[in-house]
N, C-alpha and C positions, 0 to 999 in steps of 0.2 A: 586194739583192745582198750587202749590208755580213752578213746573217742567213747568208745562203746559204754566202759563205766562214767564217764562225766554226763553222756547221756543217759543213763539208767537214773544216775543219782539228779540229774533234773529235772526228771521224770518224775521221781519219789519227792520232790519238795516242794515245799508251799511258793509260789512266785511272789518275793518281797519286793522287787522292781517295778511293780507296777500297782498301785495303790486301788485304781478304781476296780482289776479283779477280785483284790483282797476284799474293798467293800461290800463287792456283788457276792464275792462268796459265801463272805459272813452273812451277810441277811438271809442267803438262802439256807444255812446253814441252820442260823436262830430259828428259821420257821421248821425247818425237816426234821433236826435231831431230837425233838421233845418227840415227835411222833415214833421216832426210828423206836427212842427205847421203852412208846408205849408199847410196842410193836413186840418187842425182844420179850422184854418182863413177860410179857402176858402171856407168849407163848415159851416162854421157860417156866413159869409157872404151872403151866397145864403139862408138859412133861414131865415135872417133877409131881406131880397129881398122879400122872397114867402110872408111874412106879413108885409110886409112895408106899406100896405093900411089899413092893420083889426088893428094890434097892436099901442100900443101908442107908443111916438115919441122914449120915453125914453130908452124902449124895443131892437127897432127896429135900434135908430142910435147914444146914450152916450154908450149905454152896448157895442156891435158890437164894438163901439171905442178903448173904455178903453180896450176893452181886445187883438183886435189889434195891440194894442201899444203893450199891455203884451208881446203879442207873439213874436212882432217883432225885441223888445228888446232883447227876448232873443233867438231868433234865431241868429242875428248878436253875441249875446258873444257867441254860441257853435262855430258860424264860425270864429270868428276869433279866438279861440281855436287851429284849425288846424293848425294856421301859429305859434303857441310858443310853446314854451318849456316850460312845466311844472313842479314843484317837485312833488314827489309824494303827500307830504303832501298839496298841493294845488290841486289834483286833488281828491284827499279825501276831499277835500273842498266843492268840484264842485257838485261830488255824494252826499253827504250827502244834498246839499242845494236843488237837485233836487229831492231829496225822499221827502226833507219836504215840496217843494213847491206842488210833484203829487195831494195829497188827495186836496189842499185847489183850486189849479184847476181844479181842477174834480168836486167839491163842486159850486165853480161857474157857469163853465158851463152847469152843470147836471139843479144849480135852473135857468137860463136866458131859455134855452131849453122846463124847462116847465110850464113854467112862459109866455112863446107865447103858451102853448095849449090851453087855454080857447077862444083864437080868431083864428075867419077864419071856413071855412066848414071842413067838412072830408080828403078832401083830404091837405090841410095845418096841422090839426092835423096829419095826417098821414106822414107827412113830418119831422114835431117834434120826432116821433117812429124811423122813420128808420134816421134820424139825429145819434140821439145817441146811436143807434146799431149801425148801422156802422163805425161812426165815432171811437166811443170808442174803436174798433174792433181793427183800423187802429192804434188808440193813443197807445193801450196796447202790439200791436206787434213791433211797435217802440222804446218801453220801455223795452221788454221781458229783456234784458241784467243788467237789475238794479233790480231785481225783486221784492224789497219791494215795491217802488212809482209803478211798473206793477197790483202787486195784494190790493195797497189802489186804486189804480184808478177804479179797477176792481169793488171791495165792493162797492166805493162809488157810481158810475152810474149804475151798474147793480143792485145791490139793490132797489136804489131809481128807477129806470126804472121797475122793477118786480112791484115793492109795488104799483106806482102811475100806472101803465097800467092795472095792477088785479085788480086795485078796482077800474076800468071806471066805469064796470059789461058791457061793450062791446062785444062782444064775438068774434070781428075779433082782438081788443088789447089784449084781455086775454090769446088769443092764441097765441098773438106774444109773450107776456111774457114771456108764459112758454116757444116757441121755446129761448129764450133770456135765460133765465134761463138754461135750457138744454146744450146750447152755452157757459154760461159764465163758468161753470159747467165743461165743457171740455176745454176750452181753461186755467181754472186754473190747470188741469191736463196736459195740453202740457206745459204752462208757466215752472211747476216744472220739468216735465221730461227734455226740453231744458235748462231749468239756470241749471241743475244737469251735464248735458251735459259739456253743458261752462263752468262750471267751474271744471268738472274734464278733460278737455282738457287743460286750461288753468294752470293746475295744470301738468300737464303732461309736457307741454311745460317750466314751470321753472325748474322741475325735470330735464328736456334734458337738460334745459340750465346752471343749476347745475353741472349736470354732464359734460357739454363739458366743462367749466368752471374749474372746477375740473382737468379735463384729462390735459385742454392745462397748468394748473399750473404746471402738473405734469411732463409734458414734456418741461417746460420751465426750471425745476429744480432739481437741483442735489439730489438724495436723499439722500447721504450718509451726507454730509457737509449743506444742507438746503439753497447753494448759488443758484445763478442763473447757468444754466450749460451753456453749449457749445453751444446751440441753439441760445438761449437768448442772448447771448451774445453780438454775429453777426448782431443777430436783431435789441440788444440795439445798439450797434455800429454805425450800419447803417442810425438811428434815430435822434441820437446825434451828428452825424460827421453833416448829412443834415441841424443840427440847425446850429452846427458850422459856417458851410458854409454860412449859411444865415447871421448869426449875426456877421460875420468877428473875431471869435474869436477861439485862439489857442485851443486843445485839444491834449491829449495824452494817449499812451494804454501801457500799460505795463506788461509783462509775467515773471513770479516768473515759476522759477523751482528748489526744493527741493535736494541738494546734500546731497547724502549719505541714502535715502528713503530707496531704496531697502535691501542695507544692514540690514537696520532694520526690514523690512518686512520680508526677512528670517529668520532672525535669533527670531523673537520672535513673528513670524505667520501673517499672514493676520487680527484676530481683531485686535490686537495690531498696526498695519500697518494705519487699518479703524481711531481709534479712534485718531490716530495721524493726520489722515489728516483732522481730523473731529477739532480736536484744533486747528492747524494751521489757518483754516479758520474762526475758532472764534477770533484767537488771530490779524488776518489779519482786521478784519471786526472793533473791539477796536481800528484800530489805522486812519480808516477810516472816513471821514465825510459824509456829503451828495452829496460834489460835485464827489466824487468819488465811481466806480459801480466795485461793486468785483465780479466775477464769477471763476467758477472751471471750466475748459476745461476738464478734464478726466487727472487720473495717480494722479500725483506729480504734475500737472502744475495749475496754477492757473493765472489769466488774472485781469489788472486794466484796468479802464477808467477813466481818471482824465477830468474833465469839465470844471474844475477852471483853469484860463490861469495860469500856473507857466513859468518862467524863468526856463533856461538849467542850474541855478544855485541852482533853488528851486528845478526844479524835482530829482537834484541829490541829494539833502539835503532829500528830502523826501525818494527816494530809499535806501541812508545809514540806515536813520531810519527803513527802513524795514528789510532790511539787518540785522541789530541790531536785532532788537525783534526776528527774527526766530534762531538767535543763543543762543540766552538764551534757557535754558534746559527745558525739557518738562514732568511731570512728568506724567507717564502713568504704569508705574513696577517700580519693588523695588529700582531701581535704573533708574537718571535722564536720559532722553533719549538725545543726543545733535545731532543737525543737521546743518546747513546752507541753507542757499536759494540766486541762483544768479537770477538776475534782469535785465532784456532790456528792455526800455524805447526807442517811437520814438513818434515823432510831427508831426500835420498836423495845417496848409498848409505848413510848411516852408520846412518840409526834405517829405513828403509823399501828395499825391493828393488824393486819395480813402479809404476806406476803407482796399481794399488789400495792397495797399501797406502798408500805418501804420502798419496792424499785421502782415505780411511782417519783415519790417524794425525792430519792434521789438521783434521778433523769431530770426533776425541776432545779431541784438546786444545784447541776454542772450544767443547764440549761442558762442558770442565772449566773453563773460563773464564769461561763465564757462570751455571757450578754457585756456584764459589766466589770470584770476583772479576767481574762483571761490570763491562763496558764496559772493559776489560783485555787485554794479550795473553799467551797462556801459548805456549810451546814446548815441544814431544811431548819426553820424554826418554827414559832406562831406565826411571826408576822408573813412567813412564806406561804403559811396555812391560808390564815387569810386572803394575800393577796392573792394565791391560788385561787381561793373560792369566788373569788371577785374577776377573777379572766375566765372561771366555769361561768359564769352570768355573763361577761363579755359577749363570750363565743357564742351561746345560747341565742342572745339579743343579736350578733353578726349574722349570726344565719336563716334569721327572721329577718331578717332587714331588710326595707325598701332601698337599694341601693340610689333609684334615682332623686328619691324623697330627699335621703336620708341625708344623705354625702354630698359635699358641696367642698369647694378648693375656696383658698383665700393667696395672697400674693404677698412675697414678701422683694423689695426690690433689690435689687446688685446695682451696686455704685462705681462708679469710674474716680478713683479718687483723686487722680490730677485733675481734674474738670467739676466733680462732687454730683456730678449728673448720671441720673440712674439712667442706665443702657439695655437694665432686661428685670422681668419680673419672676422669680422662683414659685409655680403651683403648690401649694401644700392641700394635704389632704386633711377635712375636717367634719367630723361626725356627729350630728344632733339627736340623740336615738329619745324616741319616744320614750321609752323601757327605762334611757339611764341617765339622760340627762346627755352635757358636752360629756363625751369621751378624747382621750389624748391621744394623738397619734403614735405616743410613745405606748400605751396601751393597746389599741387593735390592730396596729401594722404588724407587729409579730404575731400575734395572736392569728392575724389572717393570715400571713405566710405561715406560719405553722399548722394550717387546717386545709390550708391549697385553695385560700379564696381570693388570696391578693389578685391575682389575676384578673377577677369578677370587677374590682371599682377600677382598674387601670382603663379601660375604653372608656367609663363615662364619665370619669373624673378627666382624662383628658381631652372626652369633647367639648365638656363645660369648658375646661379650661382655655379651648379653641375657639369658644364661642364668645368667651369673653375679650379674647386677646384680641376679636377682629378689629375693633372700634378703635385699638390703639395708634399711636403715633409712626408714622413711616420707621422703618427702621430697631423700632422694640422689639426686643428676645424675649422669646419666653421658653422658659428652662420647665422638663416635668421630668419625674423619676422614673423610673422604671424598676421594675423587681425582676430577682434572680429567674423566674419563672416565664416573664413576657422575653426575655432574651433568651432561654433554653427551651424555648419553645414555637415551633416552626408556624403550627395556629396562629398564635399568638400575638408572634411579629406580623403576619399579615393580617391578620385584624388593625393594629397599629398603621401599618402602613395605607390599609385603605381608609381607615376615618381620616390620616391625615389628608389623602390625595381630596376626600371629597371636603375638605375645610377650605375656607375662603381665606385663612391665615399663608399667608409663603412658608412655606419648609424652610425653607435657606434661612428664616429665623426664630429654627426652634434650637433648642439644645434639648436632647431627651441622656437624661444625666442613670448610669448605671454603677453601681458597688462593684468594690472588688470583687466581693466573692460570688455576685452574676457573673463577672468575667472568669472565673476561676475555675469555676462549679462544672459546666461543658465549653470548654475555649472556643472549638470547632463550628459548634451550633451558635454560639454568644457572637464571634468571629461574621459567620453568615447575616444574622438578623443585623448587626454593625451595617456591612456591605449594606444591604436592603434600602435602609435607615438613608445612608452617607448617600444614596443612588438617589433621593429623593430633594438630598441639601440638607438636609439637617447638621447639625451640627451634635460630636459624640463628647459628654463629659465623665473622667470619673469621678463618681463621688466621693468624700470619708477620705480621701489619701490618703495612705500611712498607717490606716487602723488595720488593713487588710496583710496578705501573706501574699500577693502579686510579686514574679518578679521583672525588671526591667525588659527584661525578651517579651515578656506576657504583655506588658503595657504596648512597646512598641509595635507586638502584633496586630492591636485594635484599632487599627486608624484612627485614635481621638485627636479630636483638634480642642480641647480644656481637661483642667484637673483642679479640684476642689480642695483644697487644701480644709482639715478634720480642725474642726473646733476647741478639743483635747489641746491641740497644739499651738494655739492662738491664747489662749485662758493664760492670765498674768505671763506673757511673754515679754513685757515690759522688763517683769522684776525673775524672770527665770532662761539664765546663762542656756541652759539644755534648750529650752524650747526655742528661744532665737535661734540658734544655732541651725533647729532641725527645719525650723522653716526658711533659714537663709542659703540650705542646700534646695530644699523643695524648690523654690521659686527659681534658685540656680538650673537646677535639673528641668525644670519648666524652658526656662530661656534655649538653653541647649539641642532640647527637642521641639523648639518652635511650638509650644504649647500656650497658650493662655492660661493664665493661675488666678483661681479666686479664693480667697479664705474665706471662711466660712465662721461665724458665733463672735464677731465683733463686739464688745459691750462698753467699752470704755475707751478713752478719748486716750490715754496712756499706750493701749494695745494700739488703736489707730495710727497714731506718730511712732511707735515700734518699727508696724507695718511697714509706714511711708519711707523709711530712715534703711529700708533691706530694698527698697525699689519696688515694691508691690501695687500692683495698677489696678487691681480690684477686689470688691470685696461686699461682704452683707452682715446681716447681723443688728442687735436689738439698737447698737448705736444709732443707726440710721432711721430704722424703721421697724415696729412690729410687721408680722403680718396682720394683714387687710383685706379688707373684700375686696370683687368687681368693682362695686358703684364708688368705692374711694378712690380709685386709683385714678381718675382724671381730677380730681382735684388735689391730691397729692402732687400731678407732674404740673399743675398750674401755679400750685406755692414754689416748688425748685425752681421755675421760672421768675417769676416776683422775687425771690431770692435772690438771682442770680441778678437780677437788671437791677436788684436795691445796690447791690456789691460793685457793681461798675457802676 
């Protein structure tokens, strides 16, 4: 029994647990009820019409009133319903008020209805009958959507209409009855089967909206780190800058990129890689407020949006601090893990107009951040502007360009400094562009790795350079570079490998000199093109030592037979304790691994006696010699000679 009323009374009430029926109910509600009680009035009106002679005043023109008001009243609040905004909890208001008011209007108009049947002939009583059949018919199908006040409206007049028409003992009302009966009978079996209906559509449609809800979270976000990803990002971008703009106020986007990730990712696997990038973006987020929007791009990179106007003096005060925190050590293995993170920073409206440009502007300036200052932050300026627009003309003039025309090598030589006699020449690459006059190699070398052309001058810059070297001295090296790209590239290497075989220079005295981060980049592929290389004689240097994120396993794995010690670390060595130091282990670490060591950016006769003074046996640099052309370099090796025979 105790089952039987908890379900009766769940039956009878509005469903406050589930919000999206509430909503579905209400609207359908707001559209049906302004009709229900044009529906009601109008045909209570015309009943109180057909007896406006037989029935008394009271009947016929206070009832009619009062409850015309009733209605009218609330037909204006469901319509103006339709123009606001509701909470939910106000529209759970709405329903509930209209369940409780269905039964006591039904209760009225059911006694006024038959309360005019005692006056008037047959056919006014019969007016009374199909009143409230019908009418009710119309009231209960306007209501279907709320279905507690559907099925009291239903009890209270179909009830009371059965009861008072079967016991006329009429036998044309008895039989309406029971058709009424029959009718009401079925329409509380439609009422359930349609509210059953509605509301597992209704049901179905939050589920959808759940789930798309869901999906688009899911695609808004990184799953690995729980940021906003790459999508999002864009979008927020796009959203923020538009407030910007409206509200005349600064914004800024900023992109972190992780030095030295990958070395960690190989070397102690992909979870270990995950969960590192999974702190970083916690440890990014703690140092975060509201006004600024952290998202993970994909990799190592990670993107800010700052909203809060900072000054070129705050944002860099803020980027140190970032800087800062991702060099503090991370602990994830038995030992602390340490990394760096460089940082570019660009402003809108002052340096950037759109969106693309800002993330633009600042991809150039952590570009330029971890060219020349790594683990650092730089901020986009003028002068970035500029020299940006001056690598857009670069690149423009590179990719017009006659490479065979255009590009030409010059030599610069490596000295044996116990002997003072140069033993090999360095190729450099050097560009005479119609369009722009000499370009720097410090200029189009990145510019063509960053566009995927470096590749393009590597064959002919070192054929030239094979063609010059034939004429040389038995015995002379010549050393040429190689880019990340001809080593991670299986083409590549064999193109390399066959201009060398068809050269009339010996293999066994080239050195083809590669960067860390060629070796770094695909070890595996870098690893093979080496083999290829070593199978022909050549000889493997790396170049930059020290600037890179290689580690010792990594070195040892590449069969080099030289290592170039970085220029950085030669510069006032004389008068700098750190730098001695770090090249008095390099050249250590050389000895040990049976390596040959060359230093590289020699300029001063101070650095030189440094050098000599840690046991260092080679070396290059403007002391000795600029680079040179072809046509000087036999007259260059003929004054070292004249030198050397003035000296003994």
């Amino acid at each position: 029994m105790k089952k039987t009323l908890l379900a009766v009374r769940a039956l009878m009430s509005v469903p406050k647990d589930n919000p999206g029926l509430v909503k579905a109910q209400y609207s359908a509600l707001a559209r049906q009820l302004p009709m229900m009680y044009f529906i009601l009035l109008v045909n209570t009106l015309l009943l109180a019409g057909t007896h406006f002679a037989v029935a008394p005043r009271w009947l016929v023109v206070y009832c009619p009133a009062v409850m015309t008001l009733f209605g009218v009243i609330r037909t204006v609040e469901w319509i103006r319903t339709r123009k606001q905004t509701r909470s939910p909890a106000q529209m759970l208001t709405a329903l509930k008020r209209t369940n409780m008011l269905a039964p006591f209007v039904a209760v009225a108009f059911t006694a006024w209805s038959l309360a005019l049947f005692p006056y008037g002939d047959g056919y006014t009583q019969a007016h009374v009958a199909f009143y409230m059949a019908i009418t009710v018919i119309g009231c209960i199908f306007c209501m279907m959507h709320l279905l507690p006040a559907a099925l009291a409206t239903t009890a209270v007049v179909n009830t009371a209409f059965v009861v008072f028409f079967a016991s006329t003992t009429i036998i044309t009302f008895v039989a309406t009855a029971i058709d009424v009966l029959l009718v009401s009978i079925a329409m509380l079996v439609i009422l359930k089967v349609q509210y059953a209906d509605f509301t597992r559509l209704v049901n179905m449609q939050a589920h959808t909206a759940k789930l798309s809800e869901e999906n688009l979270h899911l695609a808004n976000q990184d799953s690995l780190t729980g940021l906003a990803n790459r999508r999002q990002f864009f979008s927020r971008l796009d959203t923020l800058l538009a407030r910007a703009r409206e509200q005349e106020t600064r914004l800024a986007v900023g992109l972190i990129d992780l030095d030295g990730f990958k070395p960690v990712n190989d070397l102690y696997g992909h979870s270990v890689g995950d969960r590192l990038l999974y702190q970083v973006g916690q440890r990014l987020t703690g140092l975060l407020d509201d006004d600024t929007h952290l998202a993970r791009l994909g990799g190592d990179e990670f993107a800010l949006i700052i909203t809060q106007p900072m000054s070129d003096d705050q944002l860099r005060t803020f980027g140190e601090k970032v800087c800062a925190s991702m060099r503090e050590p991370f602990l994830l293995v038995d030992i602390p893990i340490q990394i760096s993170a460089s940082l570019g920073i660009a402003t809108f409206p002052d340096q950037a107009a759109s969106a693309t440009e800002v993330y633009e502007y600042a991809d150039y300036a952590l570009y330029q951040s971890k060219r020349h200052r790594p683990g650092t932050v730089c901020l986009f300026s003028a002068a970035h502007r500029q020299q940006l627009n001056r690598e857009g003309l670069t690149e423009q003039a590179l990719r017009r360009a006659d490479l065979n025309d255009e590009f030409h090598v010059v030599f610069q030589p490596i000295v044996e400094l116990g002997s003072e006699r140069t033993i090999a020449f360095e190729a450099l690459a050097r560009w005479q562009s119609p369009e722009l006059g000499n370009v720097s190699p410090s200029e189009f070398i990145p510019i063509a790795e960053r566009v995927g052309m470096v590749n393009r001058l590597t064959v002919p810059l070192l054929g030239k350079a094979l063609e010059a070297a034939a004429s040389w001295p038995a015995g002379m090296r010549l050393s040429f570079n190689l880019s990340a790209h001809d080593c991670g590239s299986e083409d590549a290497a064999q193109q390399i490998v066959e201009l060398i075989k068809r050269s009339p220079f010996d293999p066994a005295r080239i050195d083809l000199e590669i960067t860390e981060t060629a070796a770094i980049q695909d070890l595996p592929q870098t690893q093979q093109a080496i083999r290829r290389f070593r199978e022909l004689g050549c000889g493997i240097s790396l170049d930059d030592f020290g600037t890179g994120y290689s580690s010792l396993s990594q070195i040892h794995a590449l069969s080099l037979t030289k290592l170039k010690v970085d220029r950085t670390f030669v510069t006032h060595i004389d008068a700098d304790p750190a730098s001695f130091k770090i090249v008095k282990s390099l050249i250590a670490l050389c000895q040990d691994m049976q390596l040959e060591c060359i230093v590289e950016g020699v300029e001063t006769a101070a650095e030189l006696a440094a050098l000599k003074n840690l046991g260092c046996a080679w070396a290059q640099g403007y002391l000795f010699a600029k680079p040179m052309p072809a046509s000087e370099i036999g007259a260059w090796l003929e004054g070292e000679q004249l030198a050397r025979a003035k000296a003994v």
